[in-house]
C-alpha positions in Angstrom: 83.2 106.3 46.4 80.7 107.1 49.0 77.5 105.7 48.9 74.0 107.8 47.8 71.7 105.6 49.8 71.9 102.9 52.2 69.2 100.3 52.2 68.7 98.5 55.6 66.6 95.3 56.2 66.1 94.7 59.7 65.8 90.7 60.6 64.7 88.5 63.8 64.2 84.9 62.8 62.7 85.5 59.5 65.6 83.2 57.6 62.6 81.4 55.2 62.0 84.9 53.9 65.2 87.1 53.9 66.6 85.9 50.5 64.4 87.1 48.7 64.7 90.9 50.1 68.7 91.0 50.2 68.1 89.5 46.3 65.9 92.4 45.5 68.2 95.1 46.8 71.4 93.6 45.0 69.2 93.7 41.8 68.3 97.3 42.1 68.1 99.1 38.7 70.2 102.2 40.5 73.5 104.0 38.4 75.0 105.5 41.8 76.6 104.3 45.1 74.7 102.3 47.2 75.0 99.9 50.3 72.9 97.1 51.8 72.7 96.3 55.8 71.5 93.2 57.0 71.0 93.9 60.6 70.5 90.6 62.3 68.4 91.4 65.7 69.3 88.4 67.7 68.3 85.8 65.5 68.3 82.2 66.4 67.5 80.9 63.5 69.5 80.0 59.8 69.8 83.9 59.5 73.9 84.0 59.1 73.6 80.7 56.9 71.3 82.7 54.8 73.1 86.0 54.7 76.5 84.5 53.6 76.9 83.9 50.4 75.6 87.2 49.7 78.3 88.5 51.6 80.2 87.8 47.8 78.7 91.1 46.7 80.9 93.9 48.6 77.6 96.3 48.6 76.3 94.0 51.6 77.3 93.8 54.9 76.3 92.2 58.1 75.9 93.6 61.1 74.7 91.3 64.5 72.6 93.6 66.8 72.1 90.9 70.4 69.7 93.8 72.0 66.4 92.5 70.9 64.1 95.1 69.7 63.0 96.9 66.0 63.8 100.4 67.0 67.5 99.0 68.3 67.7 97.5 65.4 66.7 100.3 63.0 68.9 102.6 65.3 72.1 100.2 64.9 71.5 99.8 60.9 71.3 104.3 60.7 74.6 104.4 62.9 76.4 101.7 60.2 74.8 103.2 57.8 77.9 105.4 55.3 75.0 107.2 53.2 73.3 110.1 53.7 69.6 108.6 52.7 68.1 105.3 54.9 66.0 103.0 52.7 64.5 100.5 55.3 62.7 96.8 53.9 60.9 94.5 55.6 62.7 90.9 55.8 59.7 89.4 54.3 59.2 92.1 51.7 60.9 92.3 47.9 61.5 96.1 46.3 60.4 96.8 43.1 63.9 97.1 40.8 63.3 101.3 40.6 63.1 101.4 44.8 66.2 103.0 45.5 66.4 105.3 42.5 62.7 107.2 42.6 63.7 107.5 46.8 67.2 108.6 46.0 65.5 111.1 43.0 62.9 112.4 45.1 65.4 113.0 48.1 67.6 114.9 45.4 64.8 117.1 44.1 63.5 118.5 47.9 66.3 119.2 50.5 62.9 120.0 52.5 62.1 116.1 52.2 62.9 114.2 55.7 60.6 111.2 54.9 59.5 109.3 52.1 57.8 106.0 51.4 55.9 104.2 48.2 53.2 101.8 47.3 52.8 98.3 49.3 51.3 95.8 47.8 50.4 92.4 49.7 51.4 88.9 48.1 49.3 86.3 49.7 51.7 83.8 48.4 49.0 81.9 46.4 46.5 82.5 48.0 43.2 84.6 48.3 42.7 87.5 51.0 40.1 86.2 53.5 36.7 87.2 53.5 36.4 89.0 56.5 39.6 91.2 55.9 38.6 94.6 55.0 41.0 97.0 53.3 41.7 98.7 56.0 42.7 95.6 58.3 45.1 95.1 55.8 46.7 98.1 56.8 47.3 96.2 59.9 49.9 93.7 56.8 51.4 96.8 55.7 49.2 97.7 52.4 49.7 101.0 51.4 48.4 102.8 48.2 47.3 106.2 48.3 47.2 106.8 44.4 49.3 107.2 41.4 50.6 110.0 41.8 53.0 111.6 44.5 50.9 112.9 47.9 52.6 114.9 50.7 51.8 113.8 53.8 49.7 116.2 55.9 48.4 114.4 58.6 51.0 111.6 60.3 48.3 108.7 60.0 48.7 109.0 56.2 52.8 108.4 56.9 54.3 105.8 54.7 54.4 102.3 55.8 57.5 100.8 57.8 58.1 97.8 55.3 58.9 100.8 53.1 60.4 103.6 54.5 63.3 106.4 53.7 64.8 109.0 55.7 67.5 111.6 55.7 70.4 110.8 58.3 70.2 114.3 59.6 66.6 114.1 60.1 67.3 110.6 61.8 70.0 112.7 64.0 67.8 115.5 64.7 65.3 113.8 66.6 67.1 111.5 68.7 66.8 107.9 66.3 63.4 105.9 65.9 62.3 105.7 70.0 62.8 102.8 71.7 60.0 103.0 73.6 58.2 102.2 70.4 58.6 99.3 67.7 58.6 95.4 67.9 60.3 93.5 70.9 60.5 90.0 69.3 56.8 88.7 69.4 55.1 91.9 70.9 53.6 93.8 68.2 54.4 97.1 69.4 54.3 99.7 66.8 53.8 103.7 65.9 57.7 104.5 65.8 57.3 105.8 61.9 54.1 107.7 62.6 56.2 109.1 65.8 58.9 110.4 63.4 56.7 111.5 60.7 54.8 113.8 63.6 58.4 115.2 64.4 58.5 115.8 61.2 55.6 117.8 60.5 56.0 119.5 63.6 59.4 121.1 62.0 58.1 122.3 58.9 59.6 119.6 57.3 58.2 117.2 54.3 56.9 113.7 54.0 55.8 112.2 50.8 54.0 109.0 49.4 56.2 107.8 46.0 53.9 105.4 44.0 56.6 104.2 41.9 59.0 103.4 45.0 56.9 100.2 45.5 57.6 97.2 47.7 55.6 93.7 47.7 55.1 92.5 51.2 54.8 89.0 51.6 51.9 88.2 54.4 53.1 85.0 56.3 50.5 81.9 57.5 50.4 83.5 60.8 48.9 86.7 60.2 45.9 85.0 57.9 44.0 84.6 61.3 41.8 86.3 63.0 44.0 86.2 66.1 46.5 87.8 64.6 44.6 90.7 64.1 43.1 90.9 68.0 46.7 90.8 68.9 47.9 93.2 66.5 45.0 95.8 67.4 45.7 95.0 71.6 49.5 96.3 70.6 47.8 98.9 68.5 46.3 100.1 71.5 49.4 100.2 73.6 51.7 101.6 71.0 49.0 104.9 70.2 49.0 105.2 74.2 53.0 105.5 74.2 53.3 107.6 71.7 50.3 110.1 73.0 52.7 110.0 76.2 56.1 110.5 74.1 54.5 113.6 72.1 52.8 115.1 75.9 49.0 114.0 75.4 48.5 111.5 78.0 45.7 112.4 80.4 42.4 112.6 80.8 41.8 113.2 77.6 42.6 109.7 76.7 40.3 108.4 78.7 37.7 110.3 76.8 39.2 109.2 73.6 39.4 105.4 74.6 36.1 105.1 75.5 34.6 107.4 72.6 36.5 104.8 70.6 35.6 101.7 72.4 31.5 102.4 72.1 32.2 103.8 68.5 33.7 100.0 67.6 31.0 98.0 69.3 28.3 99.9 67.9 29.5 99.5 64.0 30.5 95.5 64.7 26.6 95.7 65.4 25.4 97.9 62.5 27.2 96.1 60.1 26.8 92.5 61.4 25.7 91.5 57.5 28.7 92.6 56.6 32.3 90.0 58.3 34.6 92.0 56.9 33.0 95.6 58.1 31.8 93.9 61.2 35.3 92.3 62.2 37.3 95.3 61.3 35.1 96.9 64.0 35.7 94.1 66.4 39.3 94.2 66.1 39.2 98.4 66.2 37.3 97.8 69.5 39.6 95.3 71.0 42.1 97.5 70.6 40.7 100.7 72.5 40.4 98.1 75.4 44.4 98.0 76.2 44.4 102.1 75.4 41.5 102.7 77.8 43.2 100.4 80.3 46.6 102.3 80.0 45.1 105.7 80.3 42.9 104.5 83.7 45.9 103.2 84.9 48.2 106.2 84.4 45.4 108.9 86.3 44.6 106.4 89.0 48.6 105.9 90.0 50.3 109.0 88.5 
């Protein structure tokens, strides 16, 4: 029997956390068909040693990707893929035992529905959320809660959270895949490809919705409980919204505007709220980023 859903976890050298996602998606509290697709994105690590004895359970399969990249990788898993519906986890996340069924449910009740996505919630593994981390830095780690009850998406920087994301195939065909222009390239933390898609979306009339009960917990790793982290992760920031202006035809002067607009904006607040770490570094880091978008934009006018 064919699948309903196929839920896809995407991996580069993330072995110390994987089991516990395939685990999560093998114990999914779901009636109907479903599949699960580890998609190992060149991994040099334990990945394989980890994914094999799940290999037991005939719902999983493994599927090596060598082209290095998170939008290749997510591309590779939807071509695999035997379902209609694509449920995409985080390696270092763990879905809630309903996951698959409130997607597959709300997918079922809205043929209008491209995209969907639920709560986030962060596990800090033990530990307690720094002091300078405001809640909207840890957007940056994936949280994602806009309420308890279901929201449709009107604006794409409300779109649901890639550790925790759902799409129709057809949709997924429609437009081409997830770009590869966007998304993580090993290290770099290159981002926006579900915020491209969910703008796609929107632009065709068609639906995106936040499911409360599809929830994930995303594990936050040592690494990204520093400070650095976040500069890097708001420098990518910058370069990903610059590509995807450029993908959807807004590069310009314009962004110049925009870049500096921001820029001033984010060292003017790091000042205002100096009392404050976590307001002031959020502003900081919001700042740092407009530096690599500004640059880009600059760049583009003076050698286009």
């Amino acid at each position: 029997m064919s699948p309903r859903i196929s839920a896809i976890i995407c991996t580069h050298n993330r072995a110390g956390y994987l089991a516990g996602a395939i685990a999560s998606l093998l114990r999914q509290e779901f009636r109907e068909p479903y599949e699960v697709l580890v998609v190992d994105n060149a991994s040099t690590d334990d990945t394989r040693t980890i994914v094999e004895p799940f290999l037991q359970d005939s719902r999983l399969r493994y599927v090596p990707e060598p082209t290095l990249g998170l939008s290749v990788a997510r591309n590779t898993g939807a071509t695999h893929a035997a379902a209609p519906l694509l449920a995409y986890l985080d390696d270092d996340a763990i879905a809630s035992p309903q996951w698959l069924r409130v997607l597959s449910e709300a997918f079922q009740a809205d043929e209008n529905l491209a995209i969907a996505g639920g709560r986030v919630l962060l596990d800090w593994e033990g530990r307690l959320p720094p002091r300078w981390l405001s809640a909207n830095l840890a957007s940056s780690l994936g949280a994602y809660d806009l309420g308890n009850a279901p929201v449709k998406i009107q604006q794409p920087g409300q779109t649901p959270r890639g550790v925790n994301y759902a799409l129709r195939r057809d949709f997924w065909e429609s437009v081409g895949g997830f770009s590869e222009q966007l998304g993580r390239v090993g290290n770099t933390l290159l981002s926006n490809e579900e915020l491209h898609l969910t703008e796609l979306a929107l632009r065709q009339g068609r639906t995106v919705q936040y499911l409360p009960d599809a929830e994930v917990t995303h594990r936050v790793a040592p690494e990204r409980r520093h400070q650095g982290w976040f500069l890097e992760r708001s420098w990518w920031q910058g370069v990903s919204e610059y590509q995807r202006e450029r993908l959807t035809g807004k590069a310009g002067l314009g962004q110049v505007r925009r870049g500096g607009d921001r820029l001033l904006r984010g060292l003017y607040h790091s000042l205002r709220y100096g009392n404050d770490p976590a307001l002031r570094f959020d502003n900081l880091v919001y700042a740092y980023g407009q530096l690599s978008y500004l640059g880009l934009a600059l760049r583009h006018l003076v050698w286009r």
